[in-house]
N, C-alpha and C positions, 0 to 999 in steps of 0.2 A: 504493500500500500504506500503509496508516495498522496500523503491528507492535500487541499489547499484548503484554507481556512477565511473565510473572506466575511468583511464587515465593513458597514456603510462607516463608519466613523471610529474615531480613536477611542473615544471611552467606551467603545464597545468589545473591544479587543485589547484593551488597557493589560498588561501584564503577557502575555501569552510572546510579544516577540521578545521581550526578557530575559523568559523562561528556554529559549529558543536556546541548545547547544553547538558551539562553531558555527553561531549565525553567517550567512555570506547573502549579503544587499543587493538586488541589482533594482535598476530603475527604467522601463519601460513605460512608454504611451502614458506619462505625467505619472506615473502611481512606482510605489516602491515595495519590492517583493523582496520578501526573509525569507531565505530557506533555511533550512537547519534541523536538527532532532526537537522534539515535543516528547520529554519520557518514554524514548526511545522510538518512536514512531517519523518517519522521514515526514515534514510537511515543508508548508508554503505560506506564510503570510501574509495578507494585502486588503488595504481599505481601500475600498471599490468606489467608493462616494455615494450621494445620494442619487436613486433613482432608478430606472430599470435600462436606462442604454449605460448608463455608466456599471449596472451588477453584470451586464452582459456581455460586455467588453471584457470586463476583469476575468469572467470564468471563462473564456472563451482562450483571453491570454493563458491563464495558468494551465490550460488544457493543452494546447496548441505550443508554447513556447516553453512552459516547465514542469509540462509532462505527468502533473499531476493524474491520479486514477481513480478518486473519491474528491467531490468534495463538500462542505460542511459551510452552511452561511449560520453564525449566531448576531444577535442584534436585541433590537429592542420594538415594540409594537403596541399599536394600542387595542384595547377590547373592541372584540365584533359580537360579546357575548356576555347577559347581564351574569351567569354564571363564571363567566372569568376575571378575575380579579386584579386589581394590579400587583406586582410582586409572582403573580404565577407565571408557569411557564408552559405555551402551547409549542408542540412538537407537529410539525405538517406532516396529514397523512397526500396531501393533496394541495396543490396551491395553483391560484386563476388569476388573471391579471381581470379586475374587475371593469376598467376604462375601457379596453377593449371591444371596437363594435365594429362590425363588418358586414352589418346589417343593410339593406336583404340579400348581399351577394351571399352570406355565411351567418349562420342562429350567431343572435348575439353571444361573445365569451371566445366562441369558437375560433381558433388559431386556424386560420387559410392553410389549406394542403395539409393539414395533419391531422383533422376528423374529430380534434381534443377539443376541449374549453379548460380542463385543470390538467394539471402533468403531475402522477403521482410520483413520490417518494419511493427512494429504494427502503424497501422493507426491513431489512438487516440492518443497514445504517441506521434506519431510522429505531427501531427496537435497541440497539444500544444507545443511543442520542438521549431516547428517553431514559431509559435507567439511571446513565449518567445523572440523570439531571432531579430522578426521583428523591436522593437524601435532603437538595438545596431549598424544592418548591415544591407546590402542588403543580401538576403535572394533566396538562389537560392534550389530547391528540385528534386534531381533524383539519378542517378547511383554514385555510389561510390567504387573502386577499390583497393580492399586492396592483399599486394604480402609483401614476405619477401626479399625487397631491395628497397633502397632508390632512388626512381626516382630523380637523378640530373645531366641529360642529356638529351639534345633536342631530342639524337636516339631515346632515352628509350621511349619519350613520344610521340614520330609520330609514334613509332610502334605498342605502345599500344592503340593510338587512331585509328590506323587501322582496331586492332581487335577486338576494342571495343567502337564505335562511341560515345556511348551514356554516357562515363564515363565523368562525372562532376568533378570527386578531386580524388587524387591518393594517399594514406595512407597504414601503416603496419599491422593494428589490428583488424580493424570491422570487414569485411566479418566473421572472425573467430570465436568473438563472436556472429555475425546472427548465423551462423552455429551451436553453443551450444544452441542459446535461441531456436532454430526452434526445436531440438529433445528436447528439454528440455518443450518446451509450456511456453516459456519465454517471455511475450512481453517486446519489446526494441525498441531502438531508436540509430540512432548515428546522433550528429554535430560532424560537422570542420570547425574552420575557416582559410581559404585561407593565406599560409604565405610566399609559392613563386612557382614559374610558372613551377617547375617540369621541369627546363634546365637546363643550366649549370651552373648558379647563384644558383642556388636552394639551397645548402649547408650554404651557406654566409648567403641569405637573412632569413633561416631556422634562423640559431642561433639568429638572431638579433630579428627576430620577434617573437620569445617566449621568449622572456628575457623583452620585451617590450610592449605585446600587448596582448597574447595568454590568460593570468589570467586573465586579468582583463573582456576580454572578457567571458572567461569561464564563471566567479564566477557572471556576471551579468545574462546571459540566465539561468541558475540552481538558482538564487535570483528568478527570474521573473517564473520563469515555478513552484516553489516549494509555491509561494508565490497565482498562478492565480490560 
């Protein structure tokens, strides 16, 4: 297994290139990749930025240029689910880029030429991902909705729950990487842990809870899952 480990932002991956042994840097297409050991496990580190061309590029790179064979997006996300909390942790069995509409050439959701609307998760990865992450949080596993805009209004998210019952957590980046690992024959995985309710608050309690919570949470499931 050669991991790539990829996160929208730095305190979401706070500690993990550190931890990183005989790190060696290289720097491609504006972003900076770590390779090195992870408790004994060959990976790849890189904050992809926000958004979905920007998570698409990154795993596409780390596929293509550093030969990674698995990889793993952790982050942070707000609820799509009054049962999910902040502070928990959804594990995607499945992930849709919710923006998405192709309508009426293709049902809304639905990715052109691929017959899909969600790209699921590789199974195994994702069964250890969760485990990992079972001692830190509550541990919630299904749909995960990634769009390029930041759900921080109650509209945003009764409307998306409308047309998407089944959405657990609402984020900017995975769908896009499913999307690259599924034509790629990448298995992957994504967590989030829950950091505010996707309302109006969302903004606020965004900033607070990655400044405070998001790393440490990361840096422990990626300890635990690289370690099981």
């Amino acid at each position: 297994m050669r991991l790539g480990i990829i996160s929208a932002l730095a305190e979401e991956q706070q500690g993990l290139i550190e931890a990183l042994q005989s790190p060696a840097r290289h720097f491609h297409g504006m972003r900076e990749y770590t390779a090195g050991k992870l408790w004994e496990i060959d990976a790849v580190c890189v904050l992809s930025r926000i958004g979905k061309v920007a998570a698409a590029m990154t795993a596409t790179t780390l596929v293509e240029k550093f030969g990674v064979t698995h990889i793993i997006f952790t982050g942070v996300a707000g609820s799509g689910d009054k049962n999910v909390q902040v502070g928990d942790m959804v594990v995607a069995e499945s992930l849709i880029q919710h923006d998405f509409d192709a309508s009426p050439l293709f049902p809304q959701f639905e990715i052109p030429l691929t017959g899909l609307s969600s790209f699921a998760t590789d199974v195994a990865l994702t069964d250890r991902l969760a485990a990992a992450a079972a001692p830190i949080a509550r541990v919630h596993r299904g749909l995960i909705a990634s769009g390029d805009q930041f759900i921080g209004k109650l509209t945003q998210i009764l409307a998306l729950k409308t047309a998407l019952p089944d959405v657990l957590a609402v984020e900017m980046e995975g769908a896009a990487v499913a999307q690259v690992c599924f034509e790629l024959g990448i298995p992957f995985a994504v967590i989030r842990t829950i950091s505010d309710n996707a309302n109006d608050d969302a903004a606020v309690d965004f900033m607070h809870f990655i400044k405070t919570v998001a790393s440490r949470y990361a840096f422990a499931v990626i300890e635990n899952f690289c370690k099981a």
